[in-house]
C-alpha positions in Angstrom: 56.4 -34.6 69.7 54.2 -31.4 68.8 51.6 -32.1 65.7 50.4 -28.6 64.9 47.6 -29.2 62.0 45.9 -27.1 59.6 42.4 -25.4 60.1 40.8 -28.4 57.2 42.1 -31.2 59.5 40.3 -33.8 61.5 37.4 -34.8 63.7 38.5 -35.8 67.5 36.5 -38.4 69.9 37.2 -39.2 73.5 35.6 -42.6 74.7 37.3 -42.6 77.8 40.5 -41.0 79.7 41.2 -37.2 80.1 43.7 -34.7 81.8 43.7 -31.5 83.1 45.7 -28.7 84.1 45.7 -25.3 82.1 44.0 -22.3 81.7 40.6 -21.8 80.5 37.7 -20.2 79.9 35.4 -22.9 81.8 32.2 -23.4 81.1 31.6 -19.9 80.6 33.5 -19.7 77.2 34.1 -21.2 74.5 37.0 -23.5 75.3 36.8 -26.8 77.7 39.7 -28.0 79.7 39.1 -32.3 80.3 42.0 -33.7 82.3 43.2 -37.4 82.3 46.3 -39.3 83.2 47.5 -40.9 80.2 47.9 -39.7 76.8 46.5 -41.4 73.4 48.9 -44.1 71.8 47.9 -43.2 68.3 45.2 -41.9 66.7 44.5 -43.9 63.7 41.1 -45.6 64.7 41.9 -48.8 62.5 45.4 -49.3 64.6 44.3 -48.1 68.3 42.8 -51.0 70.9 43.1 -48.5 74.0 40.3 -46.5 75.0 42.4 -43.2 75.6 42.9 -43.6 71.9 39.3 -44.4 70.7 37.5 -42.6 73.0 39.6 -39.2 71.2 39.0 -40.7 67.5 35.0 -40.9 68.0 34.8 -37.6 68.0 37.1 -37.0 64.8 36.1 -39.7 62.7 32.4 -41.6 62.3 31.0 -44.8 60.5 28.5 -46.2 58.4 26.8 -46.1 61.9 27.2 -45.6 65.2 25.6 -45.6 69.1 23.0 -43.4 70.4 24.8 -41.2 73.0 23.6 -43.4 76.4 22.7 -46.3 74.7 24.5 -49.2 72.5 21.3 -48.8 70.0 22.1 -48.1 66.6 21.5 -44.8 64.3 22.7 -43.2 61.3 26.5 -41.7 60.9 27.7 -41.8 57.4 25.0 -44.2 55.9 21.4 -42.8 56.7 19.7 -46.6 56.2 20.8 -50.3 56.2 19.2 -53.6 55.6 20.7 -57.2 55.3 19.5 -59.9 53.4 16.8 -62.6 54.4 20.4 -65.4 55.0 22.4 -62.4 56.9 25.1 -62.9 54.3 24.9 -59.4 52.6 24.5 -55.5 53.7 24.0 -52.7 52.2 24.0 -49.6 53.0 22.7 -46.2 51.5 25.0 -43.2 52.6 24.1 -39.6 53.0 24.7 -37.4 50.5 27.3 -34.2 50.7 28.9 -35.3 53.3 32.7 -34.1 53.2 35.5 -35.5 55.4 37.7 -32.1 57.1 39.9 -32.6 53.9 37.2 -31.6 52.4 37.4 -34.7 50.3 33.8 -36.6 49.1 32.9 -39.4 51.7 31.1 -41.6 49.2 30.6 -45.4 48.6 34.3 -45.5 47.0 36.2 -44.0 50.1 34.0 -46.7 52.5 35.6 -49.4 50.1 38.3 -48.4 50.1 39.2 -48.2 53.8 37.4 -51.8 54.2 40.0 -53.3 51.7 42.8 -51.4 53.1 42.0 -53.5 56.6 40.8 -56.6 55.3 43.2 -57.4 51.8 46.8 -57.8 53.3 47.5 -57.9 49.3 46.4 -54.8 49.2 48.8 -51.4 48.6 47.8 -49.4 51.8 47.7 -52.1 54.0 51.4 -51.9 54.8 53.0 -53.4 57.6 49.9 -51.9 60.2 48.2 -54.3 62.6 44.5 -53.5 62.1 44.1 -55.8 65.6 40.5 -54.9 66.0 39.5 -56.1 62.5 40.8 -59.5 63.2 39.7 -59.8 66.5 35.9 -59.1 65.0 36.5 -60.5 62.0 38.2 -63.5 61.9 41.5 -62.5 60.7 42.6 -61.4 57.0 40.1 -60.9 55.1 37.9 -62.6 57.6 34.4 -62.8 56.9 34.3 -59.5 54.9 34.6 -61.8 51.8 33.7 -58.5 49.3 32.8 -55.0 49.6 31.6 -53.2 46.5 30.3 -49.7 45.5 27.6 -49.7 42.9 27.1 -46.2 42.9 28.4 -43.0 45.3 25.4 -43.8 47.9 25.5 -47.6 48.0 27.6 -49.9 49.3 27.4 -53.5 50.0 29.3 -55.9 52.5 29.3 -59.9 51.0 30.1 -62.2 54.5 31.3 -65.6 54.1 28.5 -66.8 56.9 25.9 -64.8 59.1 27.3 -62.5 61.9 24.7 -61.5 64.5 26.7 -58.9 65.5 27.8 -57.0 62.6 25.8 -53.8 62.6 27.4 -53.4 66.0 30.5 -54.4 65.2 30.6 -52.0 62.1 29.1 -49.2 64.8 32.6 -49.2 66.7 35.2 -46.3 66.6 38.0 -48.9 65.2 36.0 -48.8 61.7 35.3 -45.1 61.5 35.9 -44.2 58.1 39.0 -42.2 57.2 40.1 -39.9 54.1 41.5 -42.1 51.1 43.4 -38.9 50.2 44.9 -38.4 54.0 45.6 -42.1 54.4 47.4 -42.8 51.0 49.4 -39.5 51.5 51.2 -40.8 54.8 49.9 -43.8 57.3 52.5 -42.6 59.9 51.1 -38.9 59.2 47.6 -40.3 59.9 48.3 -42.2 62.4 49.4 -38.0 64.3 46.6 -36.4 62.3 43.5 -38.5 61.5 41.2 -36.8 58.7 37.5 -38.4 58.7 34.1 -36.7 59.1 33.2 -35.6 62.9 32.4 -32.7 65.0 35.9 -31.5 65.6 39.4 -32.0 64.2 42.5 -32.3 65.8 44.3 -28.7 65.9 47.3 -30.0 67.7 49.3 -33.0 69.8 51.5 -32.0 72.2 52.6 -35.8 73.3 52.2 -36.8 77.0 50.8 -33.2 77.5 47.7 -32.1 75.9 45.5 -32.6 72.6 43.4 -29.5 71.6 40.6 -30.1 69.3 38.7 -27.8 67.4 35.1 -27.6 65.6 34.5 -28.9 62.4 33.3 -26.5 59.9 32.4 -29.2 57.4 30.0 -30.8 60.2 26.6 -31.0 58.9 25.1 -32.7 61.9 23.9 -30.1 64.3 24.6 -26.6 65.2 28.0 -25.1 65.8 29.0 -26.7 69.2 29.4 -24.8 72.2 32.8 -25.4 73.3 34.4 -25.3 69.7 37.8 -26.0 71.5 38.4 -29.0 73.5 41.5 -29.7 75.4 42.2 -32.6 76.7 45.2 -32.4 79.1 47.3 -35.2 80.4 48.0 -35.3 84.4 49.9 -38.2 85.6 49.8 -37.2 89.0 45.7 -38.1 90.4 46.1 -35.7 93.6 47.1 -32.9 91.2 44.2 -33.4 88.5 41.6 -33.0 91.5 43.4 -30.0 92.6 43.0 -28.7 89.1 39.2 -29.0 89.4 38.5 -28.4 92.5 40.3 -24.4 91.6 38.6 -24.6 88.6 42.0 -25.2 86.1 40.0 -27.9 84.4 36.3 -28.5 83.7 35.8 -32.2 83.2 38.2 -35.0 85.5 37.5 -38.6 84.0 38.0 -41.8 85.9 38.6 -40.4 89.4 39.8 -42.7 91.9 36.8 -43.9 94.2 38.2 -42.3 97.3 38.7 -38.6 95.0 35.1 -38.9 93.2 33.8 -39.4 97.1 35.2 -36.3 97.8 34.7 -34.5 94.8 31.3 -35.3 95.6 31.3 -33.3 98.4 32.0 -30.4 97.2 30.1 -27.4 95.8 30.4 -27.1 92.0 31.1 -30.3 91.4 28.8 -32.9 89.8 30.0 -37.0 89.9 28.5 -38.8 86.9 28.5 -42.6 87.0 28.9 -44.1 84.0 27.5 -47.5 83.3 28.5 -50.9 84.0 30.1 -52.3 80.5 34.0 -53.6 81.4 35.5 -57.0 83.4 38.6 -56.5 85.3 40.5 -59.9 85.1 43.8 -61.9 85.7 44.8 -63.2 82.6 47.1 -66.7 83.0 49.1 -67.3 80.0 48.7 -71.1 79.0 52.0 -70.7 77.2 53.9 -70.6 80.3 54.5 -73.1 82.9 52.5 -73.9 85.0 49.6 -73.0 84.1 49.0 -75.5 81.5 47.1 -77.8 84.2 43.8 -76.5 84.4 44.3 -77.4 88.6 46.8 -74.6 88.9 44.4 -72.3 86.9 41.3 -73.2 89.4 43.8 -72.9 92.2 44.9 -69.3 91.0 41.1 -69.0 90.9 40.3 -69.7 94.6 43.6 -68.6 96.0 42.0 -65.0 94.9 39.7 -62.8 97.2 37.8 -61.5 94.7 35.3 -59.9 97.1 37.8 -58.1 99.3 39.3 -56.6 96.5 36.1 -55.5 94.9 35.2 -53.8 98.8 39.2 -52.3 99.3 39.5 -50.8 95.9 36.2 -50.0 94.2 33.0 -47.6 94.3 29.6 -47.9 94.5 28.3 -49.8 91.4 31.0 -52.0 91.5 30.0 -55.9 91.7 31.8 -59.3 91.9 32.5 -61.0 88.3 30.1 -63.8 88.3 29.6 -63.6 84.5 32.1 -63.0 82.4 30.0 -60.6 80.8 28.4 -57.4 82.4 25.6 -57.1 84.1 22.0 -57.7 82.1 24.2 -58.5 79.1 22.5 -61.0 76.5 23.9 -64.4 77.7 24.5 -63.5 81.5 23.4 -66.6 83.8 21.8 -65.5 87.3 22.6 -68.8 88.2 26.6 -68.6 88.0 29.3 -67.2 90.9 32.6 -66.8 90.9 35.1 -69.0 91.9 34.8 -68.6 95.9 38.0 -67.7 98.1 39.4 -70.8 99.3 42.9 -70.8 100.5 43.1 -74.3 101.4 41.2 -75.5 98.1 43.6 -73.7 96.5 46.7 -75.5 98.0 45.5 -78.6 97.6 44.8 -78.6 93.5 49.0 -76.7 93.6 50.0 -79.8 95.4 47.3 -82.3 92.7 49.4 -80.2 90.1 53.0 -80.6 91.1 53.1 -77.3 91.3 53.5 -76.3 95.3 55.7 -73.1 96.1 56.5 -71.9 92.6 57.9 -68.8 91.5 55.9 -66.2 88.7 54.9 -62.6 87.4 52.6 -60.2 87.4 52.5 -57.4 84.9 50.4 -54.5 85.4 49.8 -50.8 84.0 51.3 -47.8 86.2 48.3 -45.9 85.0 44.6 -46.6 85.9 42.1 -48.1 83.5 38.3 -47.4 83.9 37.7 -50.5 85.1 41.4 -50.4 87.1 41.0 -47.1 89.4 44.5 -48.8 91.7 46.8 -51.3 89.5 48.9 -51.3 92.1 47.2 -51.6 95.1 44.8 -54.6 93.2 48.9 -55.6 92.0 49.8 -56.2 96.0 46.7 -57.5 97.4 46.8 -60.1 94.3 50.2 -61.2 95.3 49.6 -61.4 98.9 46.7 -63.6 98.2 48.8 -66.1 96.4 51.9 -65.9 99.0 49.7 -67.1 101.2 49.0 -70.3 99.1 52.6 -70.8 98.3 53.0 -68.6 95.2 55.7 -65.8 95.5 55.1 -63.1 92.6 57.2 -60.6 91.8 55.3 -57.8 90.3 56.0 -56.0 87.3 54.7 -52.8 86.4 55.1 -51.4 82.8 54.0 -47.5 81.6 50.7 -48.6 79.3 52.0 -48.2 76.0 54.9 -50.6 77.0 52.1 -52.8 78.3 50.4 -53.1 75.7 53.3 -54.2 73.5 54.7 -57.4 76.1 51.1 -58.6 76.5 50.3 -58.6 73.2 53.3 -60.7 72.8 52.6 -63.1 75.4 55.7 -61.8 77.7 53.8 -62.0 80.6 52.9 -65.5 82.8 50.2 -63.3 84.0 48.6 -60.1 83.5 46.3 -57.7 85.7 44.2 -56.1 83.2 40.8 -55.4 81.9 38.3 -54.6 78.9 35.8 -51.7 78.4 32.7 -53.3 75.7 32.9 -51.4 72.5 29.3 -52.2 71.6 27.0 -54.1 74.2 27.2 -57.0 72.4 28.4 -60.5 74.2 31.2 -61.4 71.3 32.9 -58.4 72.1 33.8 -59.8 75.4 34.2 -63.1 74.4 35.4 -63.7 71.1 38.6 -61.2 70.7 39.3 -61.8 74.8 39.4 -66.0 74.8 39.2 -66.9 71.1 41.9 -68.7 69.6 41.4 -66.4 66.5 42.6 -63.8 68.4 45.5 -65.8 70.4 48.4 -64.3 67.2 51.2 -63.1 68.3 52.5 -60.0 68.3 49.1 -58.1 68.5 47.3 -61.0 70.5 43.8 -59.5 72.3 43.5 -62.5 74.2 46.1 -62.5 76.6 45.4 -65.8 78.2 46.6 -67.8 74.4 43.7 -70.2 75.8 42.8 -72.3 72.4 40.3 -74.3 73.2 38.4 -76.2 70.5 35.0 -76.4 71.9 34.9 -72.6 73.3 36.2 -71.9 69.7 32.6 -73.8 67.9 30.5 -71.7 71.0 31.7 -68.6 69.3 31.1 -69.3 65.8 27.5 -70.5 66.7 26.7 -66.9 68.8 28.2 -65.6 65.6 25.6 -67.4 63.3 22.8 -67.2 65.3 20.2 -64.7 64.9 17.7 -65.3 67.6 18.8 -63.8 70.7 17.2 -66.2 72.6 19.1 -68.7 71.2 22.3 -66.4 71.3 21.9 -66.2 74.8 21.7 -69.9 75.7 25.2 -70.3 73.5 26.9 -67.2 75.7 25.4 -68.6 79.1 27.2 -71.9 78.5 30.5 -69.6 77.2 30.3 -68.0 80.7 30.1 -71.0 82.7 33.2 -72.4 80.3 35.2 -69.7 81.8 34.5 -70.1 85.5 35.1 -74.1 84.7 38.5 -74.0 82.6 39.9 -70.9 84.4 41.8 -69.4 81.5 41.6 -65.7 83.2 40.1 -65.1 86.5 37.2 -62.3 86.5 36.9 -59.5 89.2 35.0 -56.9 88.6 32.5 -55.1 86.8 32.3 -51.2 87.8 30.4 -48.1 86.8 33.0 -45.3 86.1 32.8 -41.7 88.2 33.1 -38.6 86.0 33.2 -35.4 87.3 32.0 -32.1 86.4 31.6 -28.7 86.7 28.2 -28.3 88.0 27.9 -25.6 85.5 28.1 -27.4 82.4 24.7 -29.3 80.5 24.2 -31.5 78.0 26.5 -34.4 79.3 25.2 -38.1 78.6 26.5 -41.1 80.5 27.5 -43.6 78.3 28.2 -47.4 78.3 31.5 -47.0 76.3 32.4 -44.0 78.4 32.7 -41.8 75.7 32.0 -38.0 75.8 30.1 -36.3 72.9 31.7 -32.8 73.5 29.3 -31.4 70.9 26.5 -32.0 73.0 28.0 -30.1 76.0 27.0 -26.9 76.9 26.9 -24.0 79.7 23.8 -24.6 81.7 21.5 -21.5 81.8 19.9 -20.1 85.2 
């Protein structure tokens, strides 16, 4: 599929993947090359839940607010002030005024309603038959919380929430609720979905699928000089020996999420700059409650200790890479020193199978072919996974599905279990815990938690962090969330990893950031 689009078009971000491979003028010119091994699923922020599709929207599309490059702390995007009422069940926000989307269409009060509805009100005309899984994974469903939205004027807009939700400047600051063009949206969702039209410093000149998007610069960008790279490529190499290659000659300028053994090496070499990006993901092994047998809770603990967790994290990860005590990241609100992960015990292990009934049984493992941030091997973590279980008595027959394809089973709840993993869209503890374990988000087909763990009291936990204000007491409610997980065993944690980037050493301006994103419009050549 080749999406060729107009110079008035859209705004492109990148939170995480890239691809490389093709000419350029490096970071000498005008035009960056970024290489990655997997290509966006779709670019309609409100419809993505993959990272090589948000991280590309961020930079065509902004919110009411959004995260200070390095940081998960909040500043002005669309709306240059906030405040929420004294019971934390109303916002409103003021926006800034002028601002055009690359349509060249107003982005007032009217168009920020008028996305929210189109999400929330499954009555409504343009939500169609779209999954919007990111608004009920933070939301609560259809309409969710978001009880109203109204636009009293072009500059104000207010948000009416059925309770308080601690979380839902941050929530709101995410790349899923970027706010698109009315006019764009109504004209075609599927054309939208190719061609996304919001406000951000570039737009989306053309998709090439499973081979390259090339973004351009915005000329209806307000914030901020003209960038310099005003064309961004970001290329899609499969093969990881051939992307280094491509940098290491100087093909591509930016290789994201190099394997541990490549960034070592890149490392190495003259030129060449490894970034580490910081520790905001969980690698885990979900176990589908829905299948037999992991029902009992003693075949979940056994999965649990039949697992060597540390090995794993040692074989197959960097430096910055640590054992999943928490199911949160490190020095998250809510972590608890205290906890440690369920320790390798073979024999434990066999002995809760046997408690269970459920001694020498037969499952699957599905896994991505391509690697995830916080998933540099899937296949090499796939085998050693399996071994550790054939040694307990489990045979699993591993089965390994391109990412889009995935995506699709798990959300279904195909699998018995799952390798997979989660990149934190805005340092906050719900978004690890309630769309990856609620039962609110347990609805197939576009389940996020891909354990289908519904469990009652973990359900009133997440409500109360939800409602709580203080973060002291927020943290005391996500400490015993945690150690719920450890107990109950509905997914087992591995890892939490910083991400290597590399560079060009002859390009400035680059921020690590939690969410792994890239601000290309803060890139430049460095000067000598």
């Amino acid at each position: 599929m080749i999406m060729r689009l107009g110079p008035a078009v859209l705004v492109a971000a990148f939170l995480i993947g890239g691809c490389g491979g093709g000419a350029s003028n490096g970071a000498g010119g005008s035009t960056l090359v970024v290489a990655r091994v997997k290509d966006a699923v779709i670019l309609d922020p409100a419809q993505a839940t993959d990272g090589l599709s948000l991280n590309l929207t961020q930079e065509v599309m902004w919110g009411l607010v959004r995260f200070k490059p390095g940081s998960f702390d909040i500043e002005p995007g669309l709306a240059q002030s906030w405040k929420a009422s004294p019971d934390g069940k109303r916002w409103t926000f003021t926006l800034r005024k002028g601002l055009k989307f690359s349509d060249g269409t107003p982005v007032d009060a009217a168009a920020v309603k008028w996305n929210f509805d189109r999400w929330r009100l499954t009555s409504n005309p343009n939500h169609g038959n779209d999954t919007y899984q990111y608004y009920a994974a933070m939301f609560g469903g259809f309409p969710g919380i978001i009880t109203d939205v109204r636009a009293s004027n072009a500059t104000t807009v207010t948000f009416t929430l059925a309770r308080p939700l601690a979380p839902f400047l941050h929530d709101v600051a995410m790349p899923s609720f970027a706010i698109g063009s009315p006019a764009a949206i109504r004209a075609s969702h599927e054309a939208f979905a190719l061609q996304p039209v919001g406000y951000g410093p570039y737009t989306v000149a053309e998709w090439v699928k499973d081979d390259h998007i090339t973004l351009q610069a915005n000329p209806l960008f307000k914030d901020g000089g003209k960038p310099a790279y005003s064309t961004i490529i970001i290329r899609d190499i499969p093969d990881q020996a051939t992307s280094v290659l491509s940098l290491q000659k100087g093909d591509v300028d930016v290789l994201t999420d190099p394997r541990p053994d490549d960034a070592a090496q890149l490392s190495k070499q003259s030129g060449i700059t490894i970034y580490q990006q910081p520790s905001n993901n969980n690698s885990y092994v979900a176990l589908n409650l829905e299948k037999t047998p992991f029902q009992k809770l003693q075949v979940r603990r056994a999965i649990a200790y039949a697992i060597n967790v540390p090995q794993i994290v040692h074989a197959f990860y960097s430096r910055g890479a640590t054992v999943a005590d928490n199911w949160t990241p490190p020095k998250m609100l809510g972590e608890d020193p205290t906890l440690k992960h369920t320790p390798f015990d073979p024999q434990r292990a066999r002995a809760l199978l046997a408690q269970a009934g459920a001694t020498n049984f037969s499952t699957q493992l599905y896994y991505p072919t391509a690697p995830r941030p916080y998933m540099p091997e899937p296949q090499r973590i796939a085998e050693a996974i399996q071994a550790n279980l054939k040694a307990v008595g489990v045979t699993v027959t591993l089965v390994p599905f391109e990412w889009g394809v995935f995506l699709s089973k798990i959300r279904n709840g195909e699998h018995p279990m799952c390798l997979i993993g989660w990149s934190g869209d805005n340092g906050d503890p719900d978004n690890f815990f309630y769309p990856l374990l609620d039962q609110d988000s347990a609805h197939k087909p576009n389940a996020q938690n891909y354990s289908f763990w519904r469990d009652p009291n973990y359900h009133k936990l997440m409500l109360a962090g939800q409602a709580t204000p203080d973060d002291a007491k927020r943290a005391a409610i996500y400490r015993q969330a945690n150690a719920m997980v450890i107990d109950q065993a509905p997914a087992v944690p591995i890892v939490h990893t910083t991400v290597p980037i590399a560079f060009k050493s002859s390009i400035g301006g680059y921020i690590p950031r939690p969410d792994t994103a890239i601000n290309f419009e803060l890139l430049k050549p460095k000067t000598h």
